[in-house]
N, C-alpha and C positions, 0 to 999 in steps of 0.2 A: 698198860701195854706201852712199850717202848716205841717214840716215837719214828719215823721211816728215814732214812739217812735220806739228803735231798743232795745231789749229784749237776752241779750247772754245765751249761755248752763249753764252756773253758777246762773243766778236769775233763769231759768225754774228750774233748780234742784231743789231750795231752797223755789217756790212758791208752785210749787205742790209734795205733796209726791207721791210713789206710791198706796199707799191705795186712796189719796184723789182724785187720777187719774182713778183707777176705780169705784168709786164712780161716779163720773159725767159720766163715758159709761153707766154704769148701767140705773140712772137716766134720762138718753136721748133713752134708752132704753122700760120704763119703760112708758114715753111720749107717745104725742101723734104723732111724728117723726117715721115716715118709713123707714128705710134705702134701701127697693127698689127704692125709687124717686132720690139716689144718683147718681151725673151725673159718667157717665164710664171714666175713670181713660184713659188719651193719652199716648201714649207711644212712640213719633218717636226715630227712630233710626238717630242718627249722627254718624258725622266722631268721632272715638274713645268710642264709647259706645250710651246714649240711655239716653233722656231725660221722664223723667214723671212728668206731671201736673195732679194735682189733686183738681178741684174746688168742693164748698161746697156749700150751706145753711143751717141754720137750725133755722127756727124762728126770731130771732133779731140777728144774726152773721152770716156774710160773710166771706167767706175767698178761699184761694188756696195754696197750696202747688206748689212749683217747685225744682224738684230734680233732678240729674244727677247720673247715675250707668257708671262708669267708669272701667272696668276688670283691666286695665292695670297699673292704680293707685299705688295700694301695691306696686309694684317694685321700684316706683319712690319715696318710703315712703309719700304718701298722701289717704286720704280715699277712697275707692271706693265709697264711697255714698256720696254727698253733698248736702245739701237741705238749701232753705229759704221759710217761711212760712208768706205770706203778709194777714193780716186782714183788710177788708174794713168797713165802717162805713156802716150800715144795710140800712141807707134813701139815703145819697149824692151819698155811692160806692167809695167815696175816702179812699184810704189808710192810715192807721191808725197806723196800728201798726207793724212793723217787727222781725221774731222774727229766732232766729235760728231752721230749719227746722230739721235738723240730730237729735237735743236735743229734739223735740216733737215727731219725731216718737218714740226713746229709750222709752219713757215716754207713748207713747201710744199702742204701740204694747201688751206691758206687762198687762197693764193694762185691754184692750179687751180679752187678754187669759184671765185672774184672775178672770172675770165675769164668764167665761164658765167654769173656774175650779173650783169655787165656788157652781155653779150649779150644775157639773159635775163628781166631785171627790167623794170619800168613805168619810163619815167624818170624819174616823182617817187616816191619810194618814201617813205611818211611812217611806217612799223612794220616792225621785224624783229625778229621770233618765233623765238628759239633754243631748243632742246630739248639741252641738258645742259650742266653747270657745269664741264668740266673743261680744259685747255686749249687745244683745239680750240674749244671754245667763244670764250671770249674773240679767242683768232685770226681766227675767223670773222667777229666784231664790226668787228676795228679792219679787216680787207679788206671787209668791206662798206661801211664807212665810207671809202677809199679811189675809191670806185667811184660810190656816192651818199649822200645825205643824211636820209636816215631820222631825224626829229623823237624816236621812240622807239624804247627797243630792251626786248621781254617776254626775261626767262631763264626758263624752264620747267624744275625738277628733281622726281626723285621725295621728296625733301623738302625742304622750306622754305628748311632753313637752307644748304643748298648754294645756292640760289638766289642768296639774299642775298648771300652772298660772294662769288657770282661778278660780280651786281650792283652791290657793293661799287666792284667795280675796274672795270667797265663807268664808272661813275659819273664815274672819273677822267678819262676823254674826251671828258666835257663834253654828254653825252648823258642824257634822261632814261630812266631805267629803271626795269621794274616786274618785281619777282620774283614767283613764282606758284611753289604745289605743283601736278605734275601731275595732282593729281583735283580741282584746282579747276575750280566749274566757267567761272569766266573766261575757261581756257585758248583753251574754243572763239572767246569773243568775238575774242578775241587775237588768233587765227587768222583767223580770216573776216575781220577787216579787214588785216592784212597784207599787203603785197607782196611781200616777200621771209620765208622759211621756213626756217629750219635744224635739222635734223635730225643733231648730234654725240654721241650715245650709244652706251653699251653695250648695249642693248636686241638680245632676239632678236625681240620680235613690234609690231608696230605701235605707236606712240607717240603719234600721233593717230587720228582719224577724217578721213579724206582726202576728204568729203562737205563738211567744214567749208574746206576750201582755196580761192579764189576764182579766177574764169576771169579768164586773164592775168597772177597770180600767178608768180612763181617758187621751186619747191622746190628743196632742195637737200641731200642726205642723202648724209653722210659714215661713221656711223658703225659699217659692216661690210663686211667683206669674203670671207663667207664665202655659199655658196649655198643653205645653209638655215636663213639667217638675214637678217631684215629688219627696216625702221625704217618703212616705207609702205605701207599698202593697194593691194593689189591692186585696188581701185576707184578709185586715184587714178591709178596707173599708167595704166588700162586709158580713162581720159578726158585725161590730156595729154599732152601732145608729150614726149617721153623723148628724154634726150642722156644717152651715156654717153662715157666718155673714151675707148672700143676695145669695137667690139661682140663680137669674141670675145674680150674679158677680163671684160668686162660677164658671155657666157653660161656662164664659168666663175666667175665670183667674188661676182656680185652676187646677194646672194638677193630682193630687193625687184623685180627684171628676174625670176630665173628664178622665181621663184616666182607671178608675176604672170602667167610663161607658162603654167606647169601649170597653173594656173585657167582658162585660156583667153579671157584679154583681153588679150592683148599678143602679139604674132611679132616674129621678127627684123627685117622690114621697116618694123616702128616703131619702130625706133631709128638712131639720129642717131649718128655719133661728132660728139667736139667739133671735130676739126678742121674740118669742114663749117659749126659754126657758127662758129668762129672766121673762116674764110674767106668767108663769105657763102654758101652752097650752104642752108643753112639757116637761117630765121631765125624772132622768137618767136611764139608764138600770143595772140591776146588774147581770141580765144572758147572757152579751154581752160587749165588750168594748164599752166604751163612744167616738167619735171622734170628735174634734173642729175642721176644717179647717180654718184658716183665711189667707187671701191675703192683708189685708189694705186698709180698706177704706177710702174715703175724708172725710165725715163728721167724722170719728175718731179725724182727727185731727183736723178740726176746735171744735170741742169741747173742749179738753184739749185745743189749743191754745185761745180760746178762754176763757178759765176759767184760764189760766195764766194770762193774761191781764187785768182781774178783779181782782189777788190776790194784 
């Protein structure tokens, strides 16, 4: 058997843009692809962190994700997240094609927001308010910039100096940016004038105060995927219009959804999947904030990897 063509972080960058990246969610969206039929995402826990597999279909592509979240990484200067992304050939099921996994999430995370900020945003959005410096962050940036034109873009971290560096390289896209510590208390101004909102951290408990977010606003909070853990108040929840990518992966994985139920301002019948908003069945609020939850799906990535491997 012929060996799997190995695919590094440098050709993903260079095959798919980000625009081109949400173009195919969109697309597969838009399909006649369910993202309920998506199988549930494993998660064991090992010695030193917690592995997740993430298998797919979707029509004529196979594939799966496998990734490792490692806490204690950072200290030892290595990632906390390390991932490989195997494609199988649709008829045999042999492996095809290997590709790096960390480099298709970066590429696909972003992209899935960009779809629901596209749908979901003001159409002049003149500020976007990001909450954490790490690579998701940045991603975030250049797919909202892909989508609209945001005059400014605030980076919010728990210290300064991450800010600025992530600022830094905001900077290079020809955008004005302003770094902030999150207990400045600017962050609020920041927020209440915003249009668009990002939410990319590690955080277990609320990152802002969801009172500060403006009606017709779009939120957007990526950064967990566990159920009792959150990045948004249950009072912002509980006042706008909520889209998640799959309402029963939302009531297993999202803690910002379930835990907004336990308090009892949210049910199932307030949420949205995205397909609905991408098809038109749903669309935004302007007397309410807009909120995207996503946790990451498997067919996200076999899409973008899969539309890598064709470029």
């Amino acid at each position: 058997m012929e060996a799997p063509r190995w695919i590094d972080a440098a050709h993903i960058r260079r095959a798919l843009s980000p625009e081109q990246a949400r173009r195919l969610i969109r697309e597969a969206l838009e399909g006649d692809f369910d993202p309920a039929g998506d199988p549930a995402r494993l998660a064991p826990v090992v010695p030193g962190g917690q592995l997740l597999i993430m298998p797919s279909s979707t029509g004529d592509s196979v594939g799966v994700k496998v990734l490792s979240v490692a806490p204690g990484n950072p200290v030892r200067g290595l990632e906390r997240i390390q991932a490989l992304y195997v494609l199988f050939d649709a008829d045999t099921l042999a492996p095809s094609v290997i590709l790096d996994g960390s480099a298709i999430t970066s590429l696909r995370t972003p992209a899935v927001s960009a779809v629901a900020v596209d749908a979901l945003a003001p159409p002049t959005t003149r500020t976007l308010t990001v909450f954490g410096g790490g690579p998701q962050a940045l991603g975030h940036v250049e797919a909202v910039l892909a989508v609209r034109q945001p005059e400014r873009v605030v980076i919010v971290t728990r210290h300064l100096d991450g800010a600025r560096a992530t600022a830094r390289r905001i900077d290079e896209l020809g955008v004005e940016t302003t770094a902030l510590a999150a207990e400045d208390v600017r962050v609020r101004t920041a927020v209440a004038g915003s249009e668009v909102v990002v939410t990319a951290t590690s955080a277990g408990t609320p990152v802002l105060d969801g009172s500060w977010v403006a009606d017709g606003a779009c939120v957007v909070a990526i950064g967990s995927h566990e159920p009792d853990r959150r990045e948004l108040d249950a009072a912002l929840l509980g006042r706008s219009l909520v889209v998640v990518e799959d309402i029963g992966t939302a009531l297993r994985e999202a803690g910002d959804v379930v835990l907004a139920m336990g308090e009892g301002v949210l049910s199932t019948a307030d949420l949205h999947p995205l397909k609905d908003l991408v098809t038109g069945a749903v669309g935004r609020a302007t007397d309410r904030p807009n909120v995207f939850k996503s946790v990451g799906m498997s067919w996200e990535d076999l899409v973008i990897a899969a539309g890598v491997a064709r470029a």
